[in-house]
C-alpha positions in Angstrom: 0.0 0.0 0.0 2.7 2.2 0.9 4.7 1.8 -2.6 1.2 2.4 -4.3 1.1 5.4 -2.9 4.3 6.8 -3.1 3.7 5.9 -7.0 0.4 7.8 -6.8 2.3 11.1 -5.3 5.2 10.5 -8.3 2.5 10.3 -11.3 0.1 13.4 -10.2 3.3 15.1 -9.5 4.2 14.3 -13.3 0.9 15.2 -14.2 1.5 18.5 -12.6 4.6 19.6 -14.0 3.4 18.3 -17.9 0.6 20.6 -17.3 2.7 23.7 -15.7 4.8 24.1 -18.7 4.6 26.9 -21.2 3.0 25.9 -24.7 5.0 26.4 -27.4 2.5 27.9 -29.3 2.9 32.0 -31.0 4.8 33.5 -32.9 8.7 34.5 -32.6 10.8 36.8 -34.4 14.0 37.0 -34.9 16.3 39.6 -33.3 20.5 40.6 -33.7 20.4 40.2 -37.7 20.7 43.9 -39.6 18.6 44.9 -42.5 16.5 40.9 -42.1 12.9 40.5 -40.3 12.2 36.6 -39.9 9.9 34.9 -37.6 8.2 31.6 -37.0 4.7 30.9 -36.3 3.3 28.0 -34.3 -0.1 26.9 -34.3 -2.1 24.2 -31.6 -2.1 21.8 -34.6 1.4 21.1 -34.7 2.0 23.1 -37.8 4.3 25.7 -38.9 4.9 29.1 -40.8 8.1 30.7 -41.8 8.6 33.8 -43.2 12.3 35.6 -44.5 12.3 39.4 -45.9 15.6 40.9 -46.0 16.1 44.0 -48.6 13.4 43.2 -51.5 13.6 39.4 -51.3 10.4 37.9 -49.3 10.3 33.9 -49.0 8.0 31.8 -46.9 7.9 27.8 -46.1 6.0 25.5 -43.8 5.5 22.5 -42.5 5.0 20.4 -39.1 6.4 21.1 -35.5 7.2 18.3 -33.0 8.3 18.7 -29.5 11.1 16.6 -27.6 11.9 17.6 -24.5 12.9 21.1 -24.6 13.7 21.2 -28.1 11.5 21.5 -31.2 12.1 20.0 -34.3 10.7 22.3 -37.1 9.9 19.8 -40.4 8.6 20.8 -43.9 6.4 18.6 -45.7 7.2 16.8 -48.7 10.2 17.1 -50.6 11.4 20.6 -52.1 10.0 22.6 -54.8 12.6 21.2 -57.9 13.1 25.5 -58.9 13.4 24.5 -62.1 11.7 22.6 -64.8 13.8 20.7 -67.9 11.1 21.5 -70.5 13.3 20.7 -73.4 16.5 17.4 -73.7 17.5 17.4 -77.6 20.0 17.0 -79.6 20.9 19.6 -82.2 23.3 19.6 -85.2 24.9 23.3 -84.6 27.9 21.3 -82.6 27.3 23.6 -79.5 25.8 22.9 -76.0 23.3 25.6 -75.1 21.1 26.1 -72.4 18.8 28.8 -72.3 16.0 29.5 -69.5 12.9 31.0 -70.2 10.9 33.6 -67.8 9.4 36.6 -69.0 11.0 38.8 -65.8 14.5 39.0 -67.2 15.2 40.5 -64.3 15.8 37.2 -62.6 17.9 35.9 -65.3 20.5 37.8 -64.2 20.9 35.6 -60.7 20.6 32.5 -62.7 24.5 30.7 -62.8 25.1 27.4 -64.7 27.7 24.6 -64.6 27.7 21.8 -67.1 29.7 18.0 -65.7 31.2 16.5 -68.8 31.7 19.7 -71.3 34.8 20.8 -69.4 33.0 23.7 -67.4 34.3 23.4 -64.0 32.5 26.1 -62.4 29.4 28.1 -62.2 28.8 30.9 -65.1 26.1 33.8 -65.0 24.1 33.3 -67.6 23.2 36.0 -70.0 20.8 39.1 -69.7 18.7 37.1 -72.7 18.4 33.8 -70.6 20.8 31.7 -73.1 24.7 30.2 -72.3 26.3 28.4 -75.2 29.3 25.9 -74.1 32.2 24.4 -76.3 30.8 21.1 -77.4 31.6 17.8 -75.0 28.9 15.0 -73.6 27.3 16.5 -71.2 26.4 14.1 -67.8 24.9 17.0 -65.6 23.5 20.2 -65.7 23.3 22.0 -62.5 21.4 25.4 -61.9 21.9 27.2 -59.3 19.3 31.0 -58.3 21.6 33.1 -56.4 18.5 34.3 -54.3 18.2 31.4 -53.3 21.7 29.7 -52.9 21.0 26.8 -50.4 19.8 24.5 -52.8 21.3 23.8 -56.2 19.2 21.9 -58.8 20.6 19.2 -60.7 19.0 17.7 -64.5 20.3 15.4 -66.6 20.3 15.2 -70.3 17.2 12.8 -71.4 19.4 11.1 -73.8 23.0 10.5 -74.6 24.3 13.0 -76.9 21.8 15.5 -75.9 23.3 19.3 -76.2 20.5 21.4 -76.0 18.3 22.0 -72.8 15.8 24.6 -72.1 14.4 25.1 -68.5 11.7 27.2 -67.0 11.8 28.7 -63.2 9.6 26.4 -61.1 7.0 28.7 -59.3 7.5 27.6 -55.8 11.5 28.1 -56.2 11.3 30.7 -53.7 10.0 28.3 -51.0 11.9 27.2 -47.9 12.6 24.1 -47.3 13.2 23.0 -43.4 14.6 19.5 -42.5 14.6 18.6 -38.8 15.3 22.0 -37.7 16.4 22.1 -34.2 15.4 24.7 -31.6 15.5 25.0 -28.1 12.2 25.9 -26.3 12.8 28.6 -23.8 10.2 30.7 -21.9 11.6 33.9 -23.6 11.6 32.6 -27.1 13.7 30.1 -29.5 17.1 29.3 -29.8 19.3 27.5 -32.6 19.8 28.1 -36.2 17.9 29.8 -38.7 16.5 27.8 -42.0 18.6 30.1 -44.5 21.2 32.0 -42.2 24.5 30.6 -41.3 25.0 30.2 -37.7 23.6 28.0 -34.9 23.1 30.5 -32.6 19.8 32.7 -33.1 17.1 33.9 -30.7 13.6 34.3 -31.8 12.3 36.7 -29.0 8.1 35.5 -28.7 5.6 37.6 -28.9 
């Protein structure tokens, strides 16, 4: 009787304390970075909203939250938006390898860089104001495409067929969207502490509101 009690006390006591602590749940900005406003909002359903502005560049991302112990674990859904689109894999007679990206806001061309694996391009070009790069000819393996806004991903194609030399992409719509895999934070009473989805570092604080 006496150990079923002293069990009893240890439970509600347990009971207590799980229903003491803070809920994770609001929203929490950012603070310390110049010139960036970021935050992350937490809802009761265990879901997520992110949102990055810094200068004229505004991205967003979401997904689901988990709590373990006093860390969260922040995790998109899916897999990531592929940024761009291989609409076009052919092989053409002119002896060249060309790529050439299509978007009607050429203003975004201009952050576009290209790097082809096999065609003796070992590094990433900017590719021209009219969305087109032409490379010495070689058998290409792997074209990779890389959108300096946003630089933590870089998307990899390749060529439909051997032999291919000319490819033509289009920007995927969602390209600006973040991707967050098992993000770790640590749940304080003030706020969030830990990295930051697209900011180097592992040591930010999101004040809550």
């Amino acid at each position: 009787m006496r150990l079923f009690k002293i069990l009893t006390v240890f439970i509600l006591a347990e009971f207590h304390a799980i229903a003491q602590s803070p809920s994770p749940v609001g929203i929490y900005y950012l603070e310390g970075v110049m010139e960036t406003a970021s935050g992350i909002k937490l809802d009761a359903d265990s879901t997520f909203e992110f949102f990055f502005s810094q200068g004229a560049l505004d991205r967003t991302g979401k997904g689901k939250w988990s709590k373990e112990g006093d860390d969260l674990i922040l995790q998109s859904e899916g897999l990531p938006a592929p940024g761009f689109t291989l609409m076009k894999s052919e092989k053409r007679k002119d002896g060249k390898n060309t790529v050439v990206v299509n978007e009607t806001n050429t203003m975004l061309l201009s952050f576009i860089y290209v790097q082809l694996t096999g065609a003796g391009i070992p590094e990433f070009l900017k590719l021209g104001t009219d969305g087109k790069m032409e490379f010495d000819k070689g058998d290409v393996k792997k074209i990779e495409l890389l959108f300096e806004i946003c630089p933590e991903r870089i998307h990899e194609f390749a060529p439909k067929r051997s032999g291919d030399n000319y490819f033509e992409f289009a920007i995927h719509p969602e390209i600006l969207e973040v991707y967050t895999k098992n993000l770790k934070l640590k749940f304080t009473d003030g706020g969030l502490e830990g990295a930051h989805p697209l900011l180097k570092g592992e040591d930010f604080y999101y004040r809550k509101e």
